[in-house]
Structures are given as C-alpha cells and as structure tokens.
N, CA, C and O atoms as a CHARMM CRD file, in Angstrom:
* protein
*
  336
    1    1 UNK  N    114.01000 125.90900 118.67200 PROA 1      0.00000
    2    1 UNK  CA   114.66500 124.60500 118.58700 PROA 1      0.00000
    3    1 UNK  C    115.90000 124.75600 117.73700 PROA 1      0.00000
    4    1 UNK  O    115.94700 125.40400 116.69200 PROA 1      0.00000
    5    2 UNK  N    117.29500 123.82700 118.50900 PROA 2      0.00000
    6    2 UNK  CA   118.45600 124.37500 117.39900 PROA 2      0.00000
    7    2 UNK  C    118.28700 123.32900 116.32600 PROA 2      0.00000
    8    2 UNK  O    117.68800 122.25600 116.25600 PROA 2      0.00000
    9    3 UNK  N    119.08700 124.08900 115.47000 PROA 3      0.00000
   10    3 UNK  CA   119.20500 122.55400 114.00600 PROA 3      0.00000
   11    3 UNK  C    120.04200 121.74300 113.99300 PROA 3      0.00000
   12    3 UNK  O    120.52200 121.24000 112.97700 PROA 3      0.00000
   13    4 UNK  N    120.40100 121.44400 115.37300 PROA 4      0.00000
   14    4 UNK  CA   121.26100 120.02900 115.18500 PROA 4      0.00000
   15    4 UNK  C    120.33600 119.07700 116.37300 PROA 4      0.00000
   16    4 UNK  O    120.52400 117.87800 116.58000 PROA 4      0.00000
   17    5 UNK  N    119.21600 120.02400 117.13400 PROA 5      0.00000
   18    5 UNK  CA   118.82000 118.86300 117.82300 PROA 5      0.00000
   19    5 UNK  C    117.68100 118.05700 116.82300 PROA 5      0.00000
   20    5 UNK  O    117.64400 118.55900 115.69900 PROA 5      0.00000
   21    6 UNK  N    116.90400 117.09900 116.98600 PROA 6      0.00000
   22    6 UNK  CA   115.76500 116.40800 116.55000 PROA 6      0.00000
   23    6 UNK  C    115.15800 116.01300 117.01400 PROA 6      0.00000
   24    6 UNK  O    115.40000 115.36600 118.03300 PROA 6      0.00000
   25    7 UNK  N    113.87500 116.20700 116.45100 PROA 7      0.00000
   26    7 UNK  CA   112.09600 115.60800 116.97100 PROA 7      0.00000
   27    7 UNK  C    112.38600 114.00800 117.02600 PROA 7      0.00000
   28    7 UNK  O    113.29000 113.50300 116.35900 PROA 7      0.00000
   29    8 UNK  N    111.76400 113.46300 117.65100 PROA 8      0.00000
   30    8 UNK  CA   111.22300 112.30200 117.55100 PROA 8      0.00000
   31    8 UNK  C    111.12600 111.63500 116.11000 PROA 8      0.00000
   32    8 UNK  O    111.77100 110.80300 115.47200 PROA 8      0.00000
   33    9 UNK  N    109.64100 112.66500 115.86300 PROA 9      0.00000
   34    9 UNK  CA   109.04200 111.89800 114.25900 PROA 9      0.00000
   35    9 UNK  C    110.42100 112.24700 113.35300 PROA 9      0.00000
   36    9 UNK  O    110.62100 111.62100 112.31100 PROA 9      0.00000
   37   10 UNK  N    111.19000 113.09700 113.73000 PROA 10     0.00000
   38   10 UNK  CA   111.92600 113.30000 112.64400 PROA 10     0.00000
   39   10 UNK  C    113.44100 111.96300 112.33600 PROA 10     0.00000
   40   10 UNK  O    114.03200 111.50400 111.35800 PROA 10     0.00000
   41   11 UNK  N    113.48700 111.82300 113.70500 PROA 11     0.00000
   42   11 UNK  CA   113.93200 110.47400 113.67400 PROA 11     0.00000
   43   11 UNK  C    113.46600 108.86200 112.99000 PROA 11     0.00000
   44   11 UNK  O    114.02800 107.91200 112.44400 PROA 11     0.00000
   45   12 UNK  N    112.18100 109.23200 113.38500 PROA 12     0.00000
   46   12 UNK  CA   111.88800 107.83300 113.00700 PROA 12     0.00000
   47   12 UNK  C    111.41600 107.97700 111.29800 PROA 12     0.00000
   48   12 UNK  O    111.30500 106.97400 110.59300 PROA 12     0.00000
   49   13 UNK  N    111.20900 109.14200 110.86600 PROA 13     0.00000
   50   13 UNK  CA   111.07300 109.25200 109.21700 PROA 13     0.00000
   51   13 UNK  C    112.32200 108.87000 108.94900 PROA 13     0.00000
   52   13 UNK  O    112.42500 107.85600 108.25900 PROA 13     0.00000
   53   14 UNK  N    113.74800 109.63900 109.46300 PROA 14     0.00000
   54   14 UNK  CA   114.71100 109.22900 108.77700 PROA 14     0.00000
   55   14 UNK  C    115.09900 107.76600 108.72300 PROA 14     0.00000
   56   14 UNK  O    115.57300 107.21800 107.72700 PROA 14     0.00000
   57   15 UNK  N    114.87200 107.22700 109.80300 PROA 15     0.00000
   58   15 UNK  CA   115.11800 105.71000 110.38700 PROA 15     0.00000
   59   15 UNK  C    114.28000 104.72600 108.77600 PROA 15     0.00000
   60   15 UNK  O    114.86900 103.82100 108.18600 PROA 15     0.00000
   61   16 UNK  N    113.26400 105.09400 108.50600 PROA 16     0.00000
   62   16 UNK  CA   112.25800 104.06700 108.17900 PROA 16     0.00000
   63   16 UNK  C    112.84000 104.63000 106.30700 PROA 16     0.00000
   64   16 UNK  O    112.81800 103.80300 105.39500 PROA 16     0.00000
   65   17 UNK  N    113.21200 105.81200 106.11800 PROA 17     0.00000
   66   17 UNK  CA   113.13700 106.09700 105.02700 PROA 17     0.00000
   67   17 UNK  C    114.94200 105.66300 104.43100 PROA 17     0.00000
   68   17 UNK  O    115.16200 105.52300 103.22800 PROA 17     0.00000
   69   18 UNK  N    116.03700 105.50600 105.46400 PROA 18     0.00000
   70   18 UNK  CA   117.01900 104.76900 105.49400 PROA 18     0.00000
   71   18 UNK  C    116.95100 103.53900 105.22300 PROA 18     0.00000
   72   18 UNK  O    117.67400 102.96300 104.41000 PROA 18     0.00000
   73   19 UNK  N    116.10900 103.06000 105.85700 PROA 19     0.00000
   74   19 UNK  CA   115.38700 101.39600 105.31800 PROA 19     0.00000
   75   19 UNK  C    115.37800 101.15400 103.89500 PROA 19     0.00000
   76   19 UNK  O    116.12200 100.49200 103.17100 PROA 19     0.00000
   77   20 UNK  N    114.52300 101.73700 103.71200 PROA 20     0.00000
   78   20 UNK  CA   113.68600 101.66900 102.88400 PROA 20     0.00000
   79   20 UNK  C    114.44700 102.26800 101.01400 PROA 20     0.00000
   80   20 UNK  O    113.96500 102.04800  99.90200 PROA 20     0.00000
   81   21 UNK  N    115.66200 102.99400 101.37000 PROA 21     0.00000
   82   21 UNK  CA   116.31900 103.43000 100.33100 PROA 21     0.00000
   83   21 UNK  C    117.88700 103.76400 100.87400 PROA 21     0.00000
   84   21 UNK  O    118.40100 104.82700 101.22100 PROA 21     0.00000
   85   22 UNK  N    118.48800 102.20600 100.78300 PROA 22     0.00000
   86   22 UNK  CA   119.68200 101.81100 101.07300 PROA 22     0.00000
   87   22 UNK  C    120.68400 102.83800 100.78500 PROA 22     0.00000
   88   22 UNK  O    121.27500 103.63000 101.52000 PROA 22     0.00000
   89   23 UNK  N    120.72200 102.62500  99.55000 PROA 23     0.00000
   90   23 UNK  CA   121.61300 103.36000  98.10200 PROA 23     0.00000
   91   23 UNK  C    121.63600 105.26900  98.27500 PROA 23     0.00000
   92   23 UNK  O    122.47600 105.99600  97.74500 PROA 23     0.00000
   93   24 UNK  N    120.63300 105.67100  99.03400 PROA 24     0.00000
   94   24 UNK  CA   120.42600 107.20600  99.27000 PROA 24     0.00000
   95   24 UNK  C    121.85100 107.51300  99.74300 PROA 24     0.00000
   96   24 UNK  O    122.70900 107.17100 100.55600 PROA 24     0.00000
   97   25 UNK  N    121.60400 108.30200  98.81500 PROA 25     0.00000
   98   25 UNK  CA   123.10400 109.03900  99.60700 PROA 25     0.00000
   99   25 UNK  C    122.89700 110.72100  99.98200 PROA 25     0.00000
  100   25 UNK  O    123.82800 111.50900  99.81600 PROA 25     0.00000
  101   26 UNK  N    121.83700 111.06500 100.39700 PROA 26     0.00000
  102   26 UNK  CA   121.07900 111.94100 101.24600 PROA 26     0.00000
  103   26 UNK  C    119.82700 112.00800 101.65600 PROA 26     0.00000
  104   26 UNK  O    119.02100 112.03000 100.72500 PROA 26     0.00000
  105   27 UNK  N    119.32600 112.05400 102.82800 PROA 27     0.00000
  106   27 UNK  CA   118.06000 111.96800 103.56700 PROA 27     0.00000
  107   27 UNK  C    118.08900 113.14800 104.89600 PROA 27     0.00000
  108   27 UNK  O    118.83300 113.12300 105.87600 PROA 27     0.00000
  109   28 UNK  N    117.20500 113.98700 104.61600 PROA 28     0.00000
  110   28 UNK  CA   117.50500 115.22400 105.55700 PROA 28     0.00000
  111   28 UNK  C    115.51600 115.20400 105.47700 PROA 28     0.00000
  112   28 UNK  O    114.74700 115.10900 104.52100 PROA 28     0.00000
  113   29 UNK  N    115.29700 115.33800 106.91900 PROA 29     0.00000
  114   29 UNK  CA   113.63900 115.56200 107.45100 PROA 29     0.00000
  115   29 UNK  C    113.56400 116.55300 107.82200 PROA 29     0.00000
  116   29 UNK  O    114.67300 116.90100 108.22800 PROA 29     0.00000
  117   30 UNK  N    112.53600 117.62200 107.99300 PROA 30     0.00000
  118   30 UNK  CA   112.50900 118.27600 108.41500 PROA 30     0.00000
  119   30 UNK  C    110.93200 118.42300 109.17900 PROA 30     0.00000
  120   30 UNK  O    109.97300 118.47300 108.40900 PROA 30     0.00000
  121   31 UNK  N    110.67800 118.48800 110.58900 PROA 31     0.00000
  122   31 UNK  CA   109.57800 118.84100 111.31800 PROA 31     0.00000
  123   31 UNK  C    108.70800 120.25100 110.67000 PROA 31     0.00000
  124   31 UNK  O    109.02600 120.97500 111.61300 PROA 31     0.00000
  125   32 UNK  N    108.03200 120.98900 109.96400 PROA 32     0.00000
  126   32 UNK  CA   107.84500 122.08200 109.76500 PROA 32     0.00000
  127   32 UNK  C    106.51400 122.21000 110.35600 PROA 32     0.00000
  128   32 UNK  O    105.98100 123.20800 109.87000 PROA 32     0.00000
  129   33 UNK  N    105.79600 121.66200 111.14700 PROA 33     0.00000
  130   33 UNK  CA   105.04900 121.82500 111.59600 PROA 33     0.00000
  131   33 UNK  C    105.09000 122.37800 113.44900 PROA 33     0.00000
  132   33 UNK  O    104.45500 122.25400 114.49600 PROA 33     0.00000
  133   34 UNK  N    106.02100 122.87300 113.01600 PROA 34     0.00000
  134   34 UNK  CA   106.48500 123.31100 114.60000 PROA 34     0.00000
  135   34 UNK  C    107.07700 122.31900 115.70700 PROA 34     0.00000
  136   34 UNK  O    107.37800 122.78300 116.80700 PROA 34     0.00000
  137   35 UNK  N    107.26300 120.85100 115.40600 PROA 35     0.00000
  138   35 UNK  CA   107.51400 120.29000 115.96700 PROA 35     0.00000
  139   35 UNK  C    106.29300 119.30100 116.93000 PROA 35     0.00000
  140   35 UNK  O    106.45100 118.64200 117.95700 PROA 35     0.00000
  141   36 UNK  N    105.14200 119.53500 116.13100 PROA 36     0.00000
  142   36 UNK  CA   104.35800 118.46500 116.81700 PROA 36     0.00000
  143   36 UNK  C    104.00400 117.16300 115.85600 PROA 36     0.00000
  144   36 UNK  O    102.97900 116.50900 116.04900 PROA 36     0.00000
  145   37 UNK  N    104.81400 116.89100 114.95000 PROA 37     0.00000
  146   37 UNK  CA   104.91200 116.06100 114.22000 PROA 37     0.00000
  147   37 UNK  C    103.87900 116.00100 112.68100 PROA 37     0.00000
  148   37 UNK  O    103.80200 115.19700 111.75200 PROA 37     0.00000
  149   38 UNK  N    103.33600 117.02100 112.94500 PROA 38     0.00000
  150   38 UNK  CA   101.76700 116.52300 111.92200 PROA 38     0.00000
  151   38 UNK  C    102.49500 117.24400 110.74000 PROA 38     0.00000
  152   38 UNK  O    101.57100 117.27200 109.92600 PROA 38     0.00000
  153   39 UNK  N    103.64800 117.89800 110.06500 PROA 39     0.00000
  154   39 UNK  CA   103.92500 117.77200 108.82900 PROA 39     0.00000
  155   39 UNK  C    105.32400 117.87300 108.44800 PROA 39     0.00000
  156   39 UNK  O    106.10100 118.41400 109.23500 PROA 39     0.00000
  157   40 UNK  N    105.78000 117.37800 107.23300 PROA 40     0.00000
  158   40 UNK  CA   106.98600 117.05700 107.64000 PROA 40     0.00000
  159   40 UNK  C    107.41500 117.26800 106.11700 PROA 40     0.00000
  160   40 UNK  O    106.76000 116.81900 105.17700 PROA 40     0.00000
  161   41 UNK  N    108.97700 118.24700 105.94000 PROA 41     0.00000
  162   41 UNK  CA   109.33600 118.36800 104.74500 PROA 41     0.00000
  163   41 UNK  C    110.70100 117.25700 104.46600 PROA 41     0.00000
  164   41 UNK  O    111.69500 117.36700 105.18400 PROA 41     0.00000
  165   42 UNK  N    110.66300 116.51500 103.70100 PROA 42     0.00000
  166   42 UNK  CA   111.63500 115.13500 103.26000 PROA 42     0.00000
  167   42 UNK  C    112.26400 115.60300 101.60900 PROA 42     0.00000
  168   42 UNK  O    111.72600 115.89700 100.54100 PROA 42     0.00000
  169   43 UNK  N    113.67400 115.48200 102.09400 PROA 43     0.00000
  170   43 UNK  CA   114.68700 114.90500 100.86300 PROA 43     0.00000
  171   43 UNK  C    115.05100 114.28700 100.84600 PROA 43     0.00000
  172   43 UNK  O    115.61900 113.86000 101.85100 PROA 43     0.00000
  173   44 UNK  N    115.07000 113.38700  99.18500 PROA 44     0.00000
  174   44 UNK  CA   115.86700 111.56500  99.17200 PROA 44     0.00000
  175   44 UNK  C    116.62400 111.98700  97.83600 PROA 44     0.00000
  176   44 UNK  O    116.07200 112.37500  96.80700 PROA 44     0.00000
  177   45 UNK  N    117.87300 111.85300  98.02700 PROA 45     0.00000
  178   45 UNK  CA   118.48300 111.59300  97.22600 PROA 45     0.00000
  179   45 UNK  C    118.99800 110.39700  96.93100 PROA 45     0.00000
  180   45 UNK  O    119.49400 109.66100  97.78400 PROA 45     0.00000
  181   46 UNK  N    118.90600 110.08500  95.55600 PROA 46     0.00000
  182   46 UNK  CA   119.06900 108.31900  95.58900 PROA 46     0.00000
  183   46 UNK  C    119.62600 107.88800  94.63200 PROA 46     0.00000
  184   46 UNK  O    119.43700 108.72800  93.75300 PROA 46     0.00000
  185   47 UNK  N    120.24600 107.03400  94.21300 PROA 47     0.00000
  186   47 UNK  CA   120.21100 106.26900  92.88100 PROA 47     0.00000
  187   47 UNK  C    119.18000 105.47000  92.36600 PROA 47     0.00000
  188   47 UNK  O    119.04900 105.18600  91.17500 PROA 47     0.00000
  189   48 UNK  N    118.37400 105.07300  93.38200 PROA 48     0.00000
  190   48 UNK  CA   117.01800 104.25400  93.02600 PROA 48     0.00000
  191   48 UNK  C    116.12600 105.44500  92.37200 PROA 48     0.00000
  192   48 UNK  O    115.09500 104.98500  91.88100 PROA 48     0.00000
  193   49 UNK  N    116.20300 106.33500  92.28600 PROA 49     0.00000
  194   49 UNK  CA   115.71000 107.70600  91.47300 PROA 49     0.00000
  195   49 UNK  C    115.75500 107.21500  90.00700 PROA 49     0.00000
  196   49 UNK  O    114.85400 107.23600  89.16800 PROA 49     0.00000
  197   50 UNK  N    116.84200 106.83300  89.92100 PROA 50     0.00000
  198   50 UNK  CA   117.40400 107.14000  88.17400 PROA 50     0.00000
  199   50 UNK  C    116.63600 106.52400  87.29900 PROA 50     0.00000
  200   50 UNK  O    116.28700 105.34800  87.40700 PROA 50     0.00000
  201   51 UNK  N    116.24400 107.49300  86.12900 PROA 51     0.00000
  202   51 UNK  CA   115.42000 106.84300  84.95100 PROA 51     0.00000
  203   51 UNK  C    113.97400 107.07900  85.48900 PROA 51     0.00000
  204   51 UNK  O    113.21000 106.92500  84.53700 PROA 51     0.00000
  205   52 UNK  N    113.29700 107.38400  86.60400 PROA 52     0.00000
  206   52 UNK  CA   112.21500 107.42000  86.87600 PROA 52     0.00000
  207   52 UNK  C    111.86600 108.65400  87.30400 PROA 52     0.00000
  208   52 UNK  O    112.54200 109.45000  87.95500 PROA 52     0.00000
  209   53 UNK  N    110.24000 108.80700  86.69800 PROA 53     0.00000
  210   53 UNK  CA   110.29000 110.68500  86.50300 PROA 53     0.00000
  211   53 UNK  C    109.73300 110.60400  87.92900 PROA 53     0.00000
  212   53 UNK  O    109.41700 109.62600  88.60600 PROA 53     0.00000
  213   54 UNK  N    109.70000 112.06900  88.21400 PROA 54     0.00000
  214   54 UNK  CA   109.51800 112.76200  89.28100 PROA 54     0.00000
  215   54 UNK  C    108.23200 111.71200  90.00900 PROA 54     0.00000
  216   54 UNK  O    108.55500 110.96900  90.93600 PROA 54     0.00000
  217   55 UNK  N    106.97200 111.73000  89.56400 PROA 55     0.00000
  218   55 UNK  CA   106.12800 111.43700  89.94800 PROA 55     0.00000
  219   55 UNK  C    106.31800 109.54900  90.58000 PROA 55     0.00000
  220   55 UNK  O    106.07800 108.97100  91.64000 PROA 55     0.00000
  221   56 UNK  N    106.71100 109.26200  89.61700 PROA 56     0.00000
  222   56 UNK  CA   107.02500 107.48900  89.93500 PROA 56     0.00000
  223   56 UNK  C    108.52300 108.01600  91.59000 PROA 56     0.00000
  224   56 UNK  O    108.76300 107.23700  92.51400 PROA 56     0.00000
  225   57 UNK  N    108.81100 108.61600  91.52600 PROA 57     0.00000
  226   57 UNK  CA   110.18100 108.99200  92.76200 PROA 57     0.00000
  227   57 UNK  C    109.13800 109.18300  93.68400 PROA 57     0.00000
  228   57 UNK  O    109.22800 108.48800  94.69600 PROA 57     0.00000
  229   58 UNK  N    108.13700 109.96500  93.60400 PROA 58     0.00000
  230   58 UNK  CA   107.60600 110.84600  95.39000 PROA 58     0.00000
  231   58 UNK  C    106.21500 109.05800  95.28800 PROA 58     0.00000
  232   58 UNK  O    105.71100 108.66500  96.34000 PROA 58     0.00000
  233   59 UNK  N    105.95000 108.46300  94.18100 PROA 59     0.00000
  234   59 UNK  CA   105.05900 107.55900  94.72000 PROA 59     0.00000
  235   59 UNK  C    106.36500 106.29100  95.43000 PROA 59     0.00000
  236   59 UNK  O    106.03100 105.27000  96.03100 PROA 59     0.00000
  237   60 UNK  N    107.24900 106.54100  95.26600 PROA 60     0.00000
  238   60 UNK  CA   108.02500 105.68200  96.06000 PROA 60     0.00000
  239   60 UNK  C    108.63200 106.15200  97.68600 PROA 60     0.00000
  240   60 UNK  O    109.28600 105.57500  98.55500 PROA 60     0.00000
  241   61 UNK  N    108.14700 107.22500  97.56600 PROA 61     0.00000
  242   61 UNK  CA   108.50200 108.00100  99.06000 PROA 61     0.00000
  243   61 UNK  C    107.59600 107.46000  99.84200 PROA 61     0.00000
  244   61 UNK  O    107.79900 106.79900 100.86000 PROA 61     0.00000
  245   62 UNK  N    106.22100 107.85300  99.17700 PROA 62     0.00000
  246   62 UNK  CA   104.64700 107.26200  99.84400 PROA 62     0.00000
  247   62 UNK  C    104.85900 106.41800 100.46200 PROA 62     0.00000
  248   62 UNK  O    104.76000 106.36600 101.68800 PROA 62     0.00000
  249   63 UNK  N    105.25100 105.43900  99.60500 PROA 63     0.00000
  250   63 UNK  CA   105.24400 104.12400  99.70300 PROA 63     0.00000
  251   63 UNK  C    105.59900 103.91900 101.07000 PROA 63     0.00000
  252   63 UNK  O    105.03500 103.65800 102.13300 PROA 63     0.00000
  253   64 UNK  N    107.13600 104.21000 100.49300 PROA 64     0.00000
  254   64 UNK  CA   108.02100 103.69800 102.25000 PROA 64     0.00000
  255   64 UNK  C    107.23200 104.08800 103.69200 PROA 64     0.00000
  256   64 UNK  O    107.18700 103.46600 104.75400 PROA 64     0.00000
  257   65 UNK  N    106.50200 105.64900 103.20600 PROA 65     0.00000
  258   65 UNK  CA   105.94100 106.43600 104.40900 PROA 65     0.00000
  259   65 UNK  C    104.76500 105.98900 104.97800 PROA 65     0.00000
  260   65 UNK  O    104.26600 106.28600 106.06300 PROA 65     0.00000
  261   66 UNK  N    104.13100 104.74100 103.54100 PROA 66     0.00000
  262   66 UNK  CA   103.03400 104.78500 104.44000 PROA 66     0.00000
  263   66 UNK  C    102.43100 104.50800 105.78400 PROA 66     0.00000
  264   66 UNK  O    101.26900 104.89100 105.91800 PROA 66     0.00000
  265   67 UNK  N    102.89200 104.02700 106.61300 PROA 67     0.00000
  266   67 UNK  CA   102.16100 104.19700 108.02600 PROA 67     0.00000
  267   67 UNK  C    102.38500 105.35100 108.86400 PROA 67     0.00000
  268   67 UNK  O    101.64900 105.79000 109.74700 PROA 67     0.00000
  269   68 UNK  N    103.69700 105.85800 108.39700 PROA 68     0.00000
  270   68 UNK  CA   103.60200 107.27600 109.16300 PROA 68     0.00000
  271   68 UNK  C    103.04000 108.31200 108.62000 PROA 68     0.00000
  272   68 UNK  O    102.98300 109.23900 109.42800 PROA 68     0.00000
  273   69 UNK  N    102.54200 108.59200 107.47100 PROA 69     0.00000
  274   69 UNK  CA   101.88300 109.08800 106.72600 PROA 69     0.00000
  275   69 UNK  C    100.21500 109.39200 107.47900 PROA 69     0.00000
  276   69 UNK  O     99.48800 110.37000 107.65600 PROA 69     0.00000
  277   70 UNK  N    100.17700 108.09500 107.72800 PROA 70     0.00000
  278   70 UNK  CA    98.92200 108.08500 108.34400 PROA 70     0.00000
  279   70 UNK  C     98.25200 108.99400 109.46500 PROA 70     0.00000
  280   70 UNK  O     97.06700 109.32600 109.49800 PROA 70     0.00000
  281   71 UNK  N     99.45300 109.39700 110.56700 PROA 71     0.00000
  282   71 UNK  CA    99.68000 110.16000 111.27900 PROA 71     0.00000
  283   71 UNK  C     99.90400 111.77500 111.34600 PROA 71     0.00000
  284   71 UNK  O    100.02500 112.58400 112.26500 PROA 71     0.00000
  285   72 UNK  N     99.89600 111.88000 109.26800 PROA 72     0.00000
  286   72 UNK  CA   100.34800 113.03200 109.48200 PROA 72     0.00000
  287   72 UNK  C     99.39900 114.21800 109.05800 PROA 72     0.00000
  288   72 UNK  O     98.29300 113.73300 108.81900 PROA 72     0.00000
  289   73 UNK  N     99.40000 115.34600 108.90500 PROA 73     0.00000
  290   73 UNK  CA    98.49900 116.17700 108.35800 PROA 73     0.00000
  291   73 UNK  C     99.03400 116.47300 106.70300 PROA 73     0.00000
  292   73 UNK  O     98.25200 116.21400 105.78800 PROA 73     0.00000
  293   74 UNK  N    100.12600 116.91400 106.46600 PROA 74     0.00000
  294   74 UNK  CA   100.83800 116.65000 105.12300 PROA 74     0.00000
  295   74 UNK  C    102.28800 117.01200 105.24200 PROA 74     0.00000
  296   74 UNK  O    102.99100 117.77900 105.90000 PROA 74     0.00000
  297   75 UNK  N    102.43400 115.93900 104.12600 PROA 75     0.00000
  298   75 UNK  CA   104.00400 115.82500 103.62500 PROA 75     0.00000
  299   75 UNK  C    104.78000 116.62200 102.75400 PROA 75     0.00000
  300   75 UNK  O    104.20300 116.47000 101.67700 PROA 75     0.00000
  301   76 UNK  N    105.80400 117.43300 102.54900 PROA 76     0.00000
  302   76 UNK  CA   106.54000 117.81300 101.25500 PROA 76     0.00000
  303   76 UNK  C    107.63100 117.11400 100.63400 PROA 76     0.00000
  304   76 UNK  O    108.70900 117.32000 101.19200 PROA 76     0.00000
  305   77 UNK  N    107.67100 116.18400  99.42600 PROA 77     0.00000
  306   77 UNK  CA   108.52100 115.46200  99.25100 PROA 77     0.00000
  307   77 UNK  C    109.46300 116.09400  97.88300 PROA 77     0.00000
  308   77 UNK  O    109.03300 116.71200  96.90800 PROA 77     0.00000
  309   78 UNK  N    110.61800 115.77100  98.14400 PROA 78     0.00000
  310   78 UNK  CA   112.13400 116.61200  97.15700 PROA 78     0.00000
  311   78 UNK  C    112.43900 115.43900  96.96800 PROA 78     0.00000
  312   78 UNK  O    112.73000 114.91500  98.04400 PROA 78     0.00000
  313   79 UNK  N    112.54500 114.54500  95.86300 PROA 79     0.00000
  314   79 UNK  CA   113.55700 113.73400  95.57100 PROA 79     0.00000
  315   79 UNK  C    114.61000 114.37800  94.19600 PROA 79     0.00000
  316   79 UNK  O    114.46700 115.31700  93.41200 PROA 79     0.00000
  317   80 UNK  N    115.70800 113.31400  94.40300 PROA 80     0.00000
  318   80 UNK  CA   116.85500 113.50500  93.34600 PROA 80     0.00000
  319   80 UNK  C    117.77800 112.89000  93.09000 PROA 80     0.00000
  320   80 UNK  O    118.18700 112.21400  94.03300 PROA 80     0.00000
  321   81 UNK  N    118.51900 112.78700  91.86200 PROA 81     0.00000
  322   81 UNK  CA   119.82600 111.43000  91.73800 PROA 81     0.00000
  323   81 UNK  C    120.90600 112.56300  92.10400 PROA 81     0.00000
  324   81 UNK  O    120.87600 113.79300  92.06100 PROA 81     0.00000
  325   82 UNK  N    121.86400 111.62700  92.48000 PROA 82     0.00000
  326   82 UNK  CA   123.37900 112.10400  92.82300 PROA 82     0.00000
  327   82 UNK  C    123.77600 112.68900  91.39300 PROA 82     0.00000
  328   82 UNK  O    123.33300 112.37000  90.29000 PROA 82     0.00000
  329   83 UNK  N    124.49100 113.39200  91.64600 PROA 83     0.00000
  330   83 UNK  CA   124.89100 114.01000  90.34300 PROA 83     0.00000
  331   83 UNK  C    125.98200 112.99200  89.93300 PROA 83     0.00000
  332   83 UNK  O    126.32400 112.16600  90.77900 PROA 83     0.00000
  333   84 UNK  N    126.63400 112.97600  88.55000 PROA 84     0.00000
  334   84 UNK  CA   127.29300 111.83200  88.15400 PROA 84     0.00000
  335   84 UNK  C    128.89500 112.70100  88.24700 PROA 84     0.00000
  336   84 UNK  O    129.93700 112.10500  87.97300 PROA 84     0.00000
C-alpha cells in the first residue's frame, strides 16, 4: 500500500479526531495493522495539550475515540504541544 493512499478506518479516525480537537495543528493515523483496521498508531498535536501531563493528553484521545475504539484490537497514542 503507497503512503499517500488511505484506509477507510484511517479516514474516519482522522475525521472524528479533527472534530474532536479543533486547535490540532497535526493529526497523522496510521493503519499498522496491515490495513484491516483492528490497530491503529495516532498523533495529536495540539494546543489543548498544554499544561496537561501526558497521561490526562492520551485519556483525552480515548475519549474522542471512544466508539471506534470499540472496534479495535489496540491503539498507539503520541500526543504533543506545538512548539512555541
């Protein structure tokens, strides 16, 4: 598969996780499960990050993810603030 085409799920993570964190000023999915959707590696870069440690950032990833989450076998989540 090349790396400019995209999965499905990988669409609709980015779609829902765009939603969900306006202010991101990077969101890159990645299928790593070969492309049958069941796991999926996610970066959010955000300003809604800032001041909040790591752990309070990926329970806000959850969050957004949860119904597709549901679907999945497991997630890898990278968050981070824009550099200033």
């Amino acid at each position: 598969r090349s790396f400019t085409s995209r999965t499905d799920g990988e669409a609709r993570v980015t779609r829902v996780l765009r939603e969900k964190f306006p202010r991101a000023s990077a969101i890159r999915v990645v299928d790593i499960s070969g492309g049958c959707g069941a796991m999926y590696e996610v970066h959010v870069e955000s300003e809604e990050f800032r001041e909040k440690r790591m752990v309070q950032q990926h329970q806000m990833v959850n969050q957004a993810l949860r119904e597709e989450i549901k679907n999945m076998h497991g997630l890898r989540i990278f968050t981070s603030t824009p550099k200033p």
